[in-house]
C-alpha positions in Angstrom: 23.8 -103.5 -63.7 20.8 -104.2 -65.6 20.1 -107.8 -67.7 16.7 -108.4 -69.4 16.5 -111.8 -71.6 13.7 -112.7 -73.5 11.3 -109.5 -72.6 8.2 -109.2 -74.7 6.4 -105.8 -74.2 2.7 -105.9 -75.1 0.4 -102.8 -75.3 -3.1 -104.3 -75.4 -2.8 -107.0 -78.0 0.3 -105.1 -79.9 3.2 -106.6 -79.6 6.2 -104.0 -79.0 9.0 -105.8 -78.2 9.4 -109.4 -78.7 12.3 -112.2 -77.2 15.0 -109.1 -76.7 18.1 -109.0 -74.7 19.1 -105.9 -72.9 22.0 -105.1 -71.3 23.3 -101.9 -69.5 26.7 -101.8 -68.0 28.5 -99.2 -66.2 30.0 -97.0 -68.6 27.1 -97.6 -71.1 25.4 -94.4 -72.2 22.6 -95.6 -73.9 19.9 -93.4 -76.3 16.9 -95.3 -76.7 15.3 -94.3 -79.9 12.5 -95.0 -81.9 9.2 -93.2 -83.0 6.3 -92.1 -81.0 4.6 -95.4 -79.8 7.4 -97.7 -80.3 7.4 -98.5 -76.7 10.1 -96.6 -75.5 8.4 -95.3 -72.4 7.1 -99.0 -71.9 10.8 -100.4 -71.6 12.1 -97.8 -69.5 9.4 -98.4 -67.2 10.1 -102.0 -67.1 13.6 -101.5 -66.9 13.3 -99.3 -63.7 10.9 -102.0 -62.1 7.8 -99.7 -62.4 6.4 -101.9 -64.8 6.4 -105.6 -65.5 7.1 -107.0 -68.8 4.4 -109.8 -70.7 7.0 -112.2 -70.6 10.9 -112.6 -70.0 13.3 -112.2 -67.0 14.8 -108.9 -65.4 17.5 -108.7 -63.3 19.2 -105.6 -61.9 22.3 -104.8 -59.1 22.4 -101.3 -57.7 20.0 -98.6 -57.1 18.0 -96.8 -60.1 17.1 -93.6 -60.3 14.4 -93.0 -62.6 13.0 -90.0 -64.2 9.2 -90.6 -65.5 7.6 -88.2 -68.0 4.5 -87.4 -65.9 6.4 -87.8 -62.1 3.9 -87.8 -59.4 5.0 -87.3 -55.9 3.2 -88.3 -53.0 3.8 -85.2 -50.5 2.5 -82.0 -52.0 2.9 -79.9 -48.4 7.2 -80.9 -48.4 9.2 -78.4 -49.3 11.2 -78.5 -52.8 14.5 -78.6 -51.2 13.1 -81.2 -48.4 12.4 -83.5 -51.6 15.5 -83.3 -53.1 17.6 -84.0 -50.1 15.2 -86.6 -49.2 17.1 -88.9 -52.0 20.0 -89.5 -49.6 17.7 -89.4 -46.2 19.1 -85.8 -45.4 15.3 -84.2 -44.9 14.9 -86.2 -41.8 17.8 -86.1 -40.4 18.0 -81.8 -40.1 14.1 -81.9 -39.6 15.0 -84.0 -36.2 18.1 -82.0 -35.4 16.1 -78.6 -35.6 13.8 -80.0 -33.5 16.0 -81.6 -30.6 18.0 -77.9 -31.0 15.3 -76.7 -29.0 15.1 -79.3 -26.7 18.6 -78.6 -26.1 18.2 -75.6 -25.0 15.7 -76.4 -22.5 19.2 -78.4 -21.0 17.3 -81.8 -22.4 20.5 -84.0 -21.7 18.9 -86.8 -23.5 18.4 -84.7 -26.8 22.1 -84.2 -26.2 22.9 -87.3 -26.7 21.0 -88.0 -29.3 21.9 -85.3 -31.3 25.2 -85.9 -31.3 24.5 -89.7 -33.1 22.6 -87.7 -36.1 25.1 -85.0 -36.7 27.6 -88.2 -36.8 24.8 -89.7 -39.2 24.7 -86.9 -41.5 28.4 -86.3 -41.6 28.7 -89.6 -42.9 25.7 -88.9 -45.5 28.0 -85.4 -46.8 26.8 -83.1 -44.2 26.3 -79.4 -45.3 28.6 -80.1 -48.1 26.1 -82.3 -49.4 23.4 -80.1 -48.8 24.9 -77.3 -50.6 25.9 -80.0 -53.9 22.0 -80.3 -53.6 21.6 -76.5 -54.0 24.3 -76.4 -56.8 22.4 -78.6 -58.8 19.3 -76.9 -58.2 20.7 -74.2 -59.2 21.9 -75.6 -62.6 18.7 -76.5 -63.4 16.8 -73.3 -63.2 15.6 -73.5 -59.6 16.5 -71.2 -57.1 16.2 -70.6 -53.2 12.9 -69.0 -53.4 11.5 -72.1 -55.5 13.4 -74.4 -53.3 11.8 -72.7 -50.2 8.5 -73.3 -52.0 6.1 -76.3 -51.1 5.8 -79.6 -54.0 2.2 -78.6 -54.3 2.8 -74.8 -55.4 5.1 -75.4 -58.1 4.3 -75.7 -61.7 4.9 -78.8 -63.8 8.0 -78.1 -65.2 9.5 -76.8 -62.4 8.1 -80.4 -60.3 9.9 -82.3 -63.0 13.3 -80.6 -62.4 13.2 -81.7 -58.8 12.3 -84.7 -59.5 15.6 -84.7 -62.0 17.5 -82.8 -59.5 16.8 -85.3 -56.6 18.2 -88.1 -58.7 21.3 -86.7 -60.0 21.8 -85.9 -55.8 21.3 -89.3 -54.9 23.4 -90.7 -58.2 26.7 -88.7 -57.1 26.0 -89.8 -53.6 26.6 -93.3 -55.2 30.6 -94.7 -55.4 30.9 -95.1 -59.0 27.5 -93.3 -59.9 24.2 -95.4 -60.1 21.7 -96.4 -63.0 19.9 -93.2 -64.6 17.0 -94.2 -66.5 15.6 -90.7 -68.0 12.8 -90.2 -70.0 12.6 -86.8 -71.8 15.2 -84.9 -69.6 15.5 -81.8 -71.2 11.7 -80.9 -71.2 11.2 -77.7 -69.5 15.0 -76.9 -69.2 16.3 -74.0 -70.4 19.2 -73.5 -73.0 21.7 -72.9 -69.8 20.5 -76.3 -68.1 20.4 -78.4 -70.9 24.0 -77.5 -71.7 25.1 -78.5 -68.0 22.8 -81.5 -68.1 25.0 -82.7 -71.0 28.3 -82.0 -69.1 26.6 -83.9 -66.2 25.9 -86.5 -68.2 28.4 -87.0 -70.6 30.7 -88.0 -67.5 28.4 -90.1 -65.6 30.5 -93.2 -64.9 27.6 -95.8 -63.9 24.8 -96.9 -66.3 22.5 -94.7 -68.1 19.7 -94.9 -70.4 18.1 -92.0 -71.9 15.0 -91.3 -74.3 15.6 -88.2 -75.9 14.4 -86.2 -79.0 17.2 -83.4 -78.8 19.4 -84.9 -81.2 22.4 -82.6 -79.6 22.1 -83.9 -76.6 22.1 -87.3 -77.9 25.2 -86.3 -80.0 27.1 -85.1 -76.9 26.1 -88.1 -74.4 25.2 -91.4 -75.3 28.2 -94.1 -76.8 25.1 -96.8 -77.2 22.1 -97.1 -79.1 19.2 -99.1 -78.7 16.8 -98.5 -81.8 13.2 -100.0 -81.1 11.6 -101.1 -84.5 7.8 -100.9 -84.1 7.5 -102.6 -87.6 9.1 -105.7 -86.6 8.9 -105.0 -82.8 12.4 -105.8 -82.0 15.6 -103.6 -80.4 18.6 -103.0 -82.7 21.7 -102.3 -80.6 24.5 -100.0 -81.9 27.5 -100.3 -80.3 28.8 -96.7 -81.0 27.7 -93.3 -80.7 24.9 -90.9 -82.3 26.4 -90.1 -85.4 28.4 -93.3 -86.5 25.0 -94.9 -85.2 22.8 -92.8 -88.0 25.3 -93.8 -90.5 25.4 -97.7 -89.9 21.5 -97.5 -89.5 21.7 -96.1 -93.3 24.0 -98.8 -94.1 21.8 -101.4 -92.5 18.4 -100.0 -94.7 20.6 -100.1 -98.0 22.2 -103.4 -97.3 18.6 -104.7 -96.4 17.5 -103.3 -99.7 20.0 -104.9 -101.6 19.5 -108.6 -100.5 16.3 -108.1 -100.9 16.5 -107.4 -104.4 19.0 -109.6 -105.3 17.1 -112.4 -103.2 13.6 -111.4 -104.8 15.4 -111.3 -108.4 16.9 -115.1 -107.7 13.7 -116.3 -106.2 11.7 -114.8 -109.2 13.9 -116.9 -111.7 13.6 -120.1 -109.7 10.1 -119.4 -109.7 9.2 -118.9 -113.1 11.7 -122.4 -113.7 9.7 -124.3 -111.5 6.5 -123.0 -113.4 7.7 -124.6 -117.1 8.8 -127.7 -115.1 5.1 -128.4 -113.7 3.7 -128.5 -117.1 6.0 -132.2 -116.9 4.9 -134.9 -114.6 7.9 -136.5 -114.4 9.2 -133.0 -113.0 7.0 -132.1 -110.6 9.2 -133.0 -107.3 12.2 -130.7 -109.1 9.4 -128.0 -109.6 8.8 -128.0 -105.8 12.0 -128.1 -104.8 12.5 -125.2 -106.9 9.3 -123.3 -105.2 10.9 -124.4 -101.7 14.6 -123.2 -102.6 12.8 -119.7 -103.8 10.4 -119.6 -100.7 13.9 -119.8 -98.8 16.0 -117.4 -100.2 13.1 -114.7 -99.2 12.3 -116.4 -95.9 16.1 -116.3 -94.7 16.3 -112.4 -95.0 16.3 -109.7 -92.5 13.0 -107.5 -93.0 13.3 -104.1 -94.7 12.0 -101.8 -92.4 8.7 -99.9 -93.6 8.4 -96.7 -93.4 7.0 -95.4 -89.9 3.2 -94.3 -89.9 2.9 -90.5 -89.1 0.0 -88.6 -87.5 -1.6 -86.5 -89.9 -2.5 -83.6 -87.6 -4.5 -80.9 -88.1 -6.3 -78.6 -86.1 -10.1 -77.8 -85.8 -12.4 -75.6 -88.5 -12.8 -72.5 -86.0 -16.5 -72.0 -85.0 -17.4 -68.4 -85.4 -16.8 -65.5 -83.0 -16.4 -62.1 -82.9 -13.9 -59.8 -83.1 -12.0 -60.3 -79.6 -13.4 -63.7 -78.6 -11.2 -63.7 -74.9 -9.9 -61.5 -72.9 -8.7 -60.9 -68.8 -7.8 -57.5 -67.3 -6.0 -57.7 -63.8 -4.6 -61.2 -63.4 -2.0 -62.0 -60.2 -1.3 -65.0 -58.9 0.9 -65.5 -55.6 1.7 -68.5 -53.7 1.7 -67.4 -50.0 4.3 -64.2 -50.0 5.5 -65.4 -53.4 4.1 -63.6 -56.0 4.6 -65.1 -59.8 2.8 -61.9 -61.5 0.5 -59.2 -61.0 -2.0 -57.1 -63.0 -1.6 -59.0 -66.5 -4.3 -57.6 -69.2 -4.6 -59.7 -72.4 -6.8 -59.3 -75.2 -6.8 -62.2 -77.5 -8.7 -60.8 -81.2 -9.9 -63.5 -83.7 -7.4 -65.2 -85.5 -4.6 -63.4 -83.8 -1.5 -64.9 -82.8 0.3 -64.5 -79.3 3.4 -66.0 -77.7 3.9 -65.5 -74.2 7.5 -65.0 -73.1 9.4 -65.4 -69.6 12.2 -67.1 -67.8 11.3 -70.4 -66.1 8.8 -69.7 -62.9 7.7 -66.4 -64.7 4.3 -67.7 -64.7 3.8 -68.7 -68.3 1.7 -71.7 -67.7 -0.2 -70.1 -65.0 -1.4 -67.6 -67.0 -2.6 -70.1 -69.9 -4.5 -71.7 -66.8 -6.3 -69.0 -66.2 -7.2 -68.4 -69.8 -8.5 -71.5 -70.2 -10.8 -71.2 -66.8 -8.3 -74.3 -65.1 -7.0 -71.4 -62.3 -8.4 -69.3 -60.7 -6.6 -65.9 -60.3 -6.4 -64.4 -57.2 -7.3 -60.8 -58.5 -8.6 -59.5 -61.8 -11.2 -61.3 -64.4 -11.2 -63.4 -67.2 -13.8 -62.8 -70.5 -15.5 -64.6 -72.8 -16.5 -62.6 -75.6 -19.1 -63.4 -78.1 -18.9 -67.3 -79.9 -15.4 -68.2 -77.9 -14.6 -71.7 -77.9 -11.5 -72.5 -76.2 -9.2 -75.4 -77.2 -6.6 -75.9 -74.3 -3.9 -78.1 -75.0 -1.8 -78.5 -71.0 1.5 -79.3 -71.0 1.7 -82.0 -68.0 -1.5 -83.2 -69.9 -3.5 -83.0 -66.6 -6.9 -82.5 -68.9 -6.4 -85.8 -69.2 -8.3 -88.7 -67.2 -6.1 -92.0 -66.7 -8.9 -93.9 -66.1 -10.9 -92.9 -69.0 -10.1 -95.2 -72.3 -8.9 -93.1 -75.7 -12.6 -93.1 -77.1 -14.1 -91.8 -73.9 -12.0 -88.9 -74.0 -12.8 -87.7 -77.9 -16.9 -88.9 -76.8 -16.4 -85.9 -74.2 -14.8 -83.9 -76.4 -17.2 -84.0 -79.2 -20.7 -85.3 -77.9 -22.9 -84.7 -81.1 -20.1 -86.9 -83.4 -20.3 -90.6 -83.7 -18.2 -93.6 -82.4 -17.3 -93.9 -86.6 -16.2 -90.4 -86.8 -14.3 -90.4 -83.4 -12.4 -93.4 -85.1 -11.4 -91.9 -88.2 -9.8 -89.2 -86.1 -8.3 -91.2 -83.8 -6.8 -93.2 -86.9 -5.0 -90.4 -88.4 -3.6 -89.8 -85.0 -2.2 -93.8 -85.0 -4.9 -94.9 -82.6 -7.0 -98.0 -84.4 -8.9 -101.3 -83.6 -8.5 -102.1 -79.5 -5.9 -99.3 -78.9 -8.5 -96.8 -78.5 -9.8 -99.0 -75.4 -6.8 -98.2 -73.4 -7.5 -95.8 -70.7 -5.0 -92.6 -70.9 -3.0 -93.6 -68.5 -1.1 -96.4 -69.9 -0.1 -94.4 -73.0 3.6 -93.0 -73.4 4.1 -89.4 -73.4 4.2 -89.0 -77.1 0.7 -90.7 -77.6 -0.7 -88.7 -74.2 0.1 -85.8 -77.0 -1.3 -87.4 -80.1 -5.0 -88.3 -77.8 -4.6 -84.3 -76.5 -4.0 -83.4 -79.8 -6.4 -85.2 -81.8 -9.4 -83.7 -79.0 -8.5 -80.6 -80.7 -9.3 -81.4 -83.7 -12.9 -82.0 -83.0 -13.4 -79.6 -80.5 -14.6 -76.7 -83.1 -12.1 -74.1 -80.9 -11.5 -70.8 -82.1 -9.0 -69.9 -79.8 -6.0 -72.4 -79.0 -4.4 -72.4 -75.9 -1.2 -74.9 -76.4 1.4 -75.0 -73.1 4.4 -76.7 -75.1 2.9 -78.7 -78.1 5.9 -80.2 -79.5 7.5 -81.4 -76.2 7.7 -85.8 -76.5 7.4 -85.5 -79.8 9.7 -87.2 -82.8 11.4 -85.1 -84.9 8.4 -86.5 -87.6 6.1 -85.6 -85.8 6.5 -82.5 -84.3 7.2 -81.2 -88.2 3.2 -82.0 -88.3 2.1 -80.1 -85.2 4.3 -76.8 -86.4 2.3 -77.5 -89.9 -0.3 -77.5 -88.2 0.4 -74.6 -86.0 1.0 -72.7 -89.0 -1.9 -73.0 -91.2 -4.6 -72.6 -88.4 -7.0 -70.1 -88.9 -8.1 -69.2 -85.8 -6.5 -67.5 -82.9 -3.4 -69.1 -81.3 -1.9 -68.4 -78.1 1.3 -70.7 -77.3 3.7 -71.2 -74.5 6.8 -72.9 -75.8 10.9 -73.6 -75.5 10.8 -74.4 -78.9 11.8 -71.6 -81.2 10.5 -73.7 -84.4 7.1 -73.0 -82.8 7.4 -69.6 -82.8 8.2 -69.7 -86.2 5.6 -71.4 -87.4 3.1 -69.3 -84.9 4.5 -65.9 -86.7 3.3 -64.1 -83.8 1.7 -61.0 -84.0 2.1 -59.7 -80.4 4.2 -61.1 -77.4 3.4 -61.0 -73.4 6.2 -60.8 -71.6 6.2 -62.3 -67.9 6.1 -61.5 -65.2 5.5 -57.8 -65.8 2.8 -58.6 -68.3 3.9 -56.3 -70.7 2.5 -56.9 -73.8 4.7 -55.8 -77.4 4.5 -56.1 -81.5 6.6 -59.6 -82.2 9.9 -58.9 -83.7 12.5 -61.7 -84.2 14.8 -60.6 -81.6 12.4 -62.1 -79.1 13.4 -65.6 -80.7 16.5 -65.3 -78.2 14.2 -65.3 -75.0 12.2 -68.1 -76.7 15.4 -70.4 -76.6 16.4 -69.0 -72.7 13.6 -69.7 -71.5 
């Protein structure tokens, strides 16, 4: 289905991949794994065509549906349910059919006639029963009539990603023998209910599949291949078996490495220090270098022990100071046309407080955080800045980010009165050194998109933290350093999150719970709507 030989990946000057051979065949379930930068969102990319490689040869048979981490549609005025049916041409087809209905009436014999060739044309494509498998699936992942009624344009990130996911899983079982799925972070934004039916879904695609994924269970449940991409010695190891027996051999792999290498090293050493003694001879200086050149081999001829992978140290900002309740709003609503998401929220966010706001998927959670940090604007009510407040706003779809603007440019606007030196030193404990911090933002993966939002933080001088889902795209590593993070911040935090490891690193004080805006004093048994949500 897909066949890439000899593909080198290249981010700048770094090599990420280098001479590999990919293959994915129907029946393969593959997890591509690896730590943040490692290029997994590079090869996906190239694999789905959006993206061409430095070198090598690409060859794939059947359609692709990919699922980007950042999708951008084109049409922000279509209707959600127009979008997803629009994966098997259906959106046209009933948007002509309504229309000639009324010409029809009118006893337009032509519209007749042509009516009847598109209802043959969309009985063919499924008909209604296809259009109500697009609702079902809609449905399984969290968006419902009313959001499906909605236009592309109103709807929140997440939700936009789960059409985006829902419109190709409609087109893939619209496909005899299912299609290529190339998905990059499904389970972001899902809820614990859709991310259990995604892995059904999943685990019995029949075509190809390749997924980048750092929910290990889902992983477990789905994939029967591994491709592990080594940014140390930028090359692909494939496992041929599934999650667990995968982390097993990879542990059997590092300890076999490990012992070569000693025993090699240990050999080398000896012939070494022989060919040493034999130098002090003349007559035995062709022996000595054979000796050096037998020793130089035994090393040479090894697999590399993989390093350990470099982690961001991540911290967040010294808080500037404030006063005692640096933000707060009194009134919010927000309504798209005759939808309305919520209606008079008051928050009062105190200095060093902690807050966690709560709600089912389309409660408005991200909306509200907008509106904190002065992105939206509500459509009643106010929003306060008390005395010192310096906001830190970390988005979720990281739209504060410019694409066009390089690495450096974005920590220059972030913190005008620091130097290029200091900028660097931050940027280096967030992985970003030498030329990478010339690449403009949008060329980066989703995990460094997070390490660049991240590290603007940290020099940002916020005493109030607004952070819409922190630890989504993250490795397992690497998220443990955000919740540190999270935890020992001094200043005032107010988080949106699916994680419940966030929330228990947040220790909130006080909860908002939407779309009633009700606010409450934290107790653990609102770790259950953390994990529905």
């Amino acid at each position: 289905m897909i066949t890439a030989t000899g593909l080198e990946l290249r981010a700048g000057s770094r090599i990420l991949l280098s001479d590999a051979i990919l293959r994915v065949q129907p029946g393969d379930r593959i997890g591509l794994v690896g730590r943040n930068g490692a290029g997994k969102t590079t090869s996906l990319k190239v694999l789905a065509g959006e993206g061409h490689p430095y070198a090598g040869k690409l060859e794939s048979r059947g359609p692709v549906g990919y699922l980007p981490q950042d999708p951008r549609t084109g049409d922000l005025e279509v209707t959600a349910r127009d979008r997803v049916l629009s994966a098997r041409g259906l959106d046209a087809l009933l948007r002509e059919m309504k229309e000639l209905e009324l010409l029809m009436a009118d006893g337009d014999d032509r519209a007749v006639r042509r009516y009847g060739a598109l209802e043959d044309q969309f009985a063919a494509l499924g008909g209604y029963a296809a259009e109500a498998e697009a609702a079902r699936i809609c449905a399984n992942l969290g968006l419902p009539d009313r959001v499906l009624a909605q236009t592309i344009g109103t709807l929140s990130g997440g939700q936009r990603r789960r059409i985006e996911l829902a419109r190709i899983l409609f087109r893939d079982l619209g496909q005899p023998g299912g299609g290529i799925l190339l998905l990059d972070e499904p389970t972001n934004h899902l809820d614990a209910d859709s991310i259990t039916w995604l892995r059904g879904f999943l685990a019995g695609h029949k075509g190809g599949l390749v997924v980048i994924s750092h929910d290990a269970s889902m992983l477990e449940a789905v994939v029967n291949k591994v491709w592990f991409l080594d940014a140390n010695r930028a090359t692909v190891d494939v496992y041929n078996v599934g999650w667990k027996k995968y982390l097993e051999q990879r542990q059997t792999d590092e300890r076999r490495r490990q012992r070569e290498r000693a025993n090699a090293e240990k050999k080398a050493g000896a012939l070494m220090a022989q060919a040493d003694k034999l130098r002090a001879k003349a007559t035995k200086t062709v022996a000595a270098q054979n000796m050096a050149k037998r020793a130089e081999k035994l090393i040479g001829g090894l697999e590399e022990v993989r390093s350990a992978d470099k982690v961001a140290k991540v911290r967040f900002p010294t808080p500037e100071p404030c006063g005692k309740t640096p933000l707060t709003a009194s009134g919010l609503s927000k309504a798209y046309g005759s939808l309305e998401i919520f209606t008079g929220v008051d928050v009062a966010v105190d200095k060093g407080s902690r807050v966690a706001i709560l709600g089912l998927n389309g409660a408005g959670k991200t909306t509200l955080l907008r509106m904190l940090a002065g992105v939206l604007s509500p459509d009643t009510g106010e929003v306060l800045a008390g005395h010192g407040l310096r906001i830190g706003y970390y988005a979720q779809e990281h739209e504060q980010l410019d694409v066009q603007r390089t690495i450096l440019d974005h920590m220059r606007s972030a913190a005008p009165d620091q130097t290029d030196t200091d900028l660097r030193r931050i940027l280096g404990a967030f992985l970003f050194s030498g030329d990478d911090v010339d690449k403009p933002a949008g060329v980066l993966s989703g995990g460094e998109k997070t390490r660049l939002a991240l590290a603007t933080l940290v020099c940002s001088g916020a005493n109030v933290l607004l952070l819409d889902e922190p630890t989504n795209n993250l490795d397992p590593v690497s998220r443990e350093q955000v919740l540190d993070a999270i935890a020992r911040y001094p200043g005032a935090i107010v988080l949106v999150t699916h994680d419940p490891g966030a929330v228990t690193a947040l220790k909130p004080d006080r909860a908002i719970l939407l779309p009633d805006g009700v606010e409450d004093a934290w107790n653990d048994d609102l770790l259950e709507l953390v994990e529905l949500a």
